[in-house]
C-alpha positions, 0 to 999 in steps of 0.5 A: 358600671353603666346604667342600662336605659331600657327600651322596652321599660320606656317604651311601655309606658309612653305606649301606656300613654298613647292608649289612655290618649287615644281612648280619650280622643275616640270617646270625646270625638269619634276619631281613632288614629289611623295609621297606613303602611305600604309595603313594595316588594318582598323584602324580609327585613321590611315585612317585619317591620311592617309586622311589628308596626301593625301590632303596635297600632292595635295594643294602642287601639288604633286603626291599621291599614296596610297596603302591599304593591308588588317589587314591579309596581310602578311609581306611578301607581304608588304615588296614586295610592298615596294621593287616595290616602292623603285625601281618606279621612279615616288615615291620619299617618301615612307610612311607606316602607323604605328601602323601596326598589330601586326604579322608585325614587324614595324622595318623589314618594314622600314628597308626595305625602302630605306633611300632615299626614307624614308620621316619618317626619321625612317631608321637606315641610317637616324638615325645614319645622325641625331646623326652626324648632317649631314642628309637629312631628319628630324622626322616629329614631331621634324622638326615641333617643331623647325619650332615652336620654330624658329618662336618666334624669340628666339635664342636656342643657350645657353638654357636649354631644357627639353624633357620629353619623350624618343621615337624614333620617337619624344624625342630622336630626339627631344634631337638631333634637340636641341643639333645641335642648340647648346642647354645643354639638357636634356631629362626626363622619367618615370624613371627620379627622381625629373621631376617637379624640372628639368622641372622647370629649362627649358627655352624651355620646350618640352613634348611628353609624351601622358599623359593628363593634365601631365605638371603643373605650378609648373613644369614651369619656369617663361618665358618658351617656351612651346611646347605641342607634346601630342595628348590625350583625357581628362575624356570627350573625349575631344582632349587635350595636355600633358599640363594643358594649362588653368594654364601654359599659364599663366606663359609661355612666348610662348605655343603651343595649342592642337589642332592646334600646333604642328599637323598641322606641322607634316604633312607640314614636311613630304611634306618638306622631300618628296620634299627633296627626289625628288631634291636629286633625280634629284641632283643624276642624274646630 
């Protein structure tokens, strides 16, 4: 039977972490990481989100800022937001809820936040210090995937890695996160012939597809580590991953849960990156 990798338990005590470090900033220098969410629109799914980042920032003890523009805000007027932002010295992290509707375009929006400031590690900037290994900030989700991985204790040097899915948000710079531990990877789509036989060449075996149910058994080595991004709903409304848990389980040697894997580290993350951007803050002022 697989090992569950718990979210939560890693999350907590990276979070524990994040706290001891940024007391320790806030005594030794007067910075408190501050973190900035804009929310556009109303959408349900966001406003927890958004929730949930706020809640996070202050078990840390860092300063949360939100701002809320309603669905017709213009870009203009949240490009001008952020510009104030970048320049405000108390805001180390800027974070703008995505989807954003769809008069606005979501890649002029981060283009527009400054690298230093950008905790989504979406800027081109970021991208391009993610290809060469040499980055301040990591993707939420990735970051928190090799945190996972990391905590099972097996070496990813010398493994075959599958990623299905390509975003540029999770599956891209999943493959980099991989590929900088020394891992032959390789990354899979809809377009890839032959996926199950491929999968089933994985030792560790990571799916960010949004496809319930979409990995099986038969596209699972024996022994694997298996890590679940997917956040789906089954024919119930029921919250599940992109893997048919029940039957990989059984063959993984490691599997994360959905809920409670890999969620909870997307957040822990993005605290991570915002403290991150406070003490190269302080490190530049030196």
């Amino acid at each position: 039977m697989g090992k569950i990798i718990s979210g939560k338990e890693v999350s907590k005590v990276l979070r524990e972490q994040i706290k001891a470090d940024a007391t320790a900033l806030r005594e030794n220098s007067g910075i408190q990481p501050g973190l900035a969410v804009i929310l556009v629109g109303n959408d349900p799914a966001s406003q927890i989100y958004v929730r949930n980042k706020q809640k996070a920032c202050e078990e840390v003890g860092f300063h949360a800022f939100e701002f809320k523009l309603n669905e017709n805000a213009t870009e203009e007027q949240l490009l001008d937001l952020i510009g104030v932002l970048n320049k405000d010295n108390k805001v180390h992290g800027i974070l703008v809820q995505l989807p954003l509707p769809d008069h606005i375009d979501p890649q002029t929006v981060i283009n527009n936040i400054s690298p230093q400031k950008d905790v989504d590690a979406f800027h081109p900037v970021n991208v391009g210090k993610i290809m060469i290994g040499n980055y301040d900030f990591l993707p939420c989700t990735p970051a928190g995937v090799m945190e996972l991985i990391d905590s099972t204790g097996v070496e990813i040097g010398g493994k075959n890695c599958v990623v299905v899915g390509r975003s540029n948000i999770v599956g891209k710079p999943m493959a980099m996160l991989l590929l900088h531990q020394n891992a032959t990877v390789t990354i899979c789509h809809s377009k890839t012939k032959n996926l199950s036989e491929i999968c089933a060449t994985a030792d560790i075996l990571v799916s960010a597809v949004g496809r319930a149910h979409f990995i099986t058994a038969d596209m699972v080595k024996e022994g694997a580590i298996v890590i679940d991004v997917g956040m789906n709903h089954d024919e119930n409304g029921k919250l599940c991953g992109d893997v048919e848990f029940a039957e990989v389980e059984p063959k993984a040697s490691y599997i994360t849960p959905v809920p409670g894997g890999v969620g909870p580290m997307t957040i822990t993350m993005l605290m991570k990156n915002t403290l991150r951007a406070a003490e190269l803050k302080l490190k530049n002022q030196k």
